[in-house]
N, C-alpha and C positions, 0 to 999 in steps of 0.2 A: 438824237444822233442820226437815224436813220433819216428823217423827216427831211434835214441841213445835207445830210450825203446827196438826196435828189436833188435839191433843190439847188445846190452849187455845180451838177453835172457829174458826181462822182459816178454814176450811173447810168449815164450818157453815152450812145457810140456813134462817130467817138468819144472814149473816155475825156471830159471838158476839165476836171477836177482832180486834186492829188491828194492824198490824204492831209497834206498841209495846208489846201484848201476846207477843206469839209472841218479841222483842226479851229480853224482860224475862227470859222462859222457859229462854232461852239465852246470858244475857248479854253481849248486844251492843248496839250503838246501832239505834234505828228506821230509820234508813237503809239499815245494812247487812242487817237483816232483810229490810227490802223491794227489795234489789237479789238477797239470795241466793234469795229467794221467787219472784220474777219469771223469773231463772236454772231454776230448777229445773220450774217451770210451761214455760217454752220447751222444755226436754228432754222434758219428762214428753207438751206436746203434739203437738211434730214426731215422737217414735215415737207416735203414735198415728195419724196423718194418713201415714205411710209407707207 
């Protein structure tokens, strides 16, 4: 998921990609993209803020 989020520019600035992109990438709905995106941004910033 994360891998498909750079790779299609969700992460890009500017932002190149929607979560209906990064969705499409990986075969899932726009929603669950942006719930696994948000999930994985919490991990990625609480170790960094540790």
């Amino acid at each position: 998921m994360s891998k498909a989020a750079v790779e299609v520019g969700y992460y890009s600035e500017p932002r190149a990609a929607t979560h209906e992109d990064v969705a499409t990438a990986v075969g899932i709905a726009p929603t669950t993209a942006g719930s696994h995106l948000r999930k994985i941004e919490s991990r990625v910033f609480g170790a960094l803020v540790r």
